[in-house]
Structures are given as C-alpha cells and as structure tokens.
C-alpha positions, 0 to 999 in steps of 0.5 A: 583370722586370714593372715591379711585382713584390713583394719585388724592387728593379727594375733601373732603380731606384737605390739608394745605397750609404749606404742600408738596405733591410730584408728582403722590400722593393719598389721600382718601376721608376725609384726612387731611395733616397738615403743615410742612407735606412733602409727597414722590412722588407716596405715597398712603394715604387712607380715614381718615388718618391724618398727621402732628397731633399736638403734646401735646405742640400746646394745652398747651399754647393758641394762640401758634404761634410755627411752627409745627415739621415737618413730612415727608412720604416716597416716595411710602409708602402706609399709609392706612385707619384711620392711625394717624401720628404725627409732627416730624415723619420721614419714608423713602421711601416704608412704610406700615402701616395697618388700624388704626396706631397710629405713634407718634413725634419723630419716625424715621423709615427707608426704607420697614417698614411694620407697622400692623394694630392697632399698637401703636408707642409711639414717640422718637423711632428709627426703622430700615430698613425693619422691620416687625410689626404685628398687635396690636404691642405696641412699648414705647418710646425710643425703638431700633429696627433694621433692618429686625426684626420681631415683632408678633401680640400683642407683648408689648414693655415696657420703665418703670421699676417703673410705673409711672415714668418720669426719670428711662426710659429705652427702648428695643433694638431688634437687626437685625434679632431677631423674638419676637413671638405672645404675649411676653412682654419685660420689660425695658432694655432688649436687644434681640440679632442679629437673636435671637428668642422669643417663643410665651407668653413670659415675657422677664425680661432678654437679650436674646444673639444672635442666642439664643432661649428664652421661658417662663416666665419668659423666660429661654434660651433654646437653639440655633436658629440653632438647632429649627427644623420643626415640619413638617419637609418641612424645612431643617433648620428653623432659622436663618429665612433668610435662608428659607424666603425671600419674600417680600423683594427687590432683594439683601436686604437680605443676603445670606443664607451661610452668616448667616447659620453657628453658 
C-alpha cells in the first residue's frame, strides 16, 4: 500500500479498539487514534497525527483507570500531517488543520474552520463557524472566537494579566467578522467588535468597537472600516471584507453584500 491513499487506514497506523471510524475514513501512515476517539465519515487524517492525546491528569495519578474524554473529528475535515489533537476536543464537520497543529482538551470548534500550520490552541476555548486561523497563531485558554473571523499569521491571544497567574484569567473575544492583522497581540480581556479590523504589529490593551479600525501600540482607533480605501485602487470598498471576498466559502453561508455594506 502507498503511504497516502484515500478511504484506507495504513497498516503502520494504530487505531484503538475504543475508537470509531465513520465510513470512507483516511489515515496516514504512523497515526495513532486513541480511545473515546470518534472520527466523521469521509474524514482525511494525514502521516504522524494523533488523536484523543491524553491529558495531563492520565500522568498525574498512576494506574489511573478514568475513561479518557472523548474527542470527535468532524465528518470530511482533513487534518494534516504531524497535527496533535487532544481528548475532550470537539470540531464540526469540514475542518482543516495545516501541518503541526497543536489542539488542546476542552476546544469547541464549529463548522469550516481553517486552522494553519504550526497553530497553537491552548484548550477551554470556543471558536465559531468558519474561521480563518493562519499559521503560527496562538489562542490561550478561555478565548471566543466567533463566527467567520480571520486571525493572520503570528497573531497572539493572551489570558493573563499577572503572569503567572491561575485565578485573574480573562480571555479574548473577537466577534464575527473582525480581521486581526499579521503580528498583533491582544492582552486579556479584550473585546474586537463585529466586522472590526486590527492593522498589522499591534498591541491591543483596549476593546476595539464594531466596524472601528485599531493601529499601533499601543493601538488608537483611527477610523471606520468603511472609509479604508485600496491602495491600488481595484476595489470599490474594501471593508467590511464580505463585501469583496468570498472565496472559499459554501454557496449562501455569507451575507449578502448590501446586508452589511452600510455604516
């Protein structure tokens, strides 16, 4: 058997008698799917993936005999190569992940989620129907973010307001549609309004309110998403972005453009 083949489980791969595979399933070579593992029919699993990872707790108490929590893959997701997700992560249906994702327990993530390569969810976090995570983005516990968001590479969600801390924890919430740019930083707490936008190198200390812009750092509100204008000038209006981007997306998930075009 090739190392890849579609709707086959390699032979070097390991899956648990405790787990469920749903029909026409993938697995790579050298995957390992623990129990209490349910994978959705027509699901794709790449090489050197693992599901259902133990938590911390297995470790903790020796000879622990606790069922684990149970981790369910949404039918047709793909999950790719090297990607880590734990017990107690639920996904719906149609999930991507890149290479070398790291999904902690207690993660819930909706429908047409696009997870990059070499993100890092760190468990207890609840993210919406198809959001947009780019690579090398870091989302801390207790974090919201809602549907059709879009977070750009090396974007850093932070939960701690006294590092170390175990009892001031305070996640972000980005609300649906808001773009955080390539390298911001949000400090705990902090609310990005409904179709918002984060210019790139930021440090967010403050919310930023709906259909506001935010640049700097410390970030300032500069102005309306509706008056950021191409710089090119191809595009009659650029923000909010669903009036001018749409691809990738199932035919009626988005809204329509005059819905959400005015202020």
């Amino acid at each position: 058997m090739d190392t890849f083949e579609l709707g086959r489980i390699h032979p070097t791969a390991v899956v648990s008698a405790g787990a469920q595979v749903g029909q026409d399933v993938t697995i790579g070579a050298f995957s390992l799917v623990h129990p209490g593992v349910e994978v959705g029919d027509a699901a794709v699993i790449g090489s050197h993936c693992v599901l259902g990872e133990p938590t911390a707790d297995l470790y903790a108490t020796a000879g622990a005999t606790t069922p684990p929590r149970p981790c369910h893959i949404g039918e047709a997701s793909v999950v790719r190569s090297h990607t880590v997700v734990y017990a107690g992560v639920t996904t719906g249906a149609g999930l991507q992940t890149g290479h070398r994702v790291t999904i902690r327990e207690g993660s819930e993530i909706g429908e047409g989620v696009r997870i990059g390569t070499l993100c890092d969810l760190q468990g207890d976090l609840r993210i919406g129907d198809h959001v947009r995570l780019h690579s090398n983005v870091h989302v801390a516990q207790h974090s919201i973010i809602e549907d059709f968001a879009w977070l750009y590479p090396q974007v850093v969600l932070t939960n701690d307001p006294h590092p170390p801390s175990d009892t001031c924890l305070r996640g972000v919430t980005v609300r649906r549609f808001a773009v955080i740019s390539v390298g911001v930083v949000l400090l705990p707490g902090i609310t990005v309004g409904e179709h918002a936008l984060v210019g790139a190198n930021s440090l967010v200390t403050a919310d930023v309110p709906a259909r506001m812009v935010a640049l700097g750092s410390p970030a300032r509100i500069t102005g309306r998403v509706e008056d950021v204008s191409c710089r090119h000038g191809a595009l009659e209006q650029v923000y909010p972005w669903p009036v001018q981007f749409r691809r990738g997306y199932p035919e009626g998930v988005l809204p329509d453009a005059s819905d959400i075009s005015g202020p």
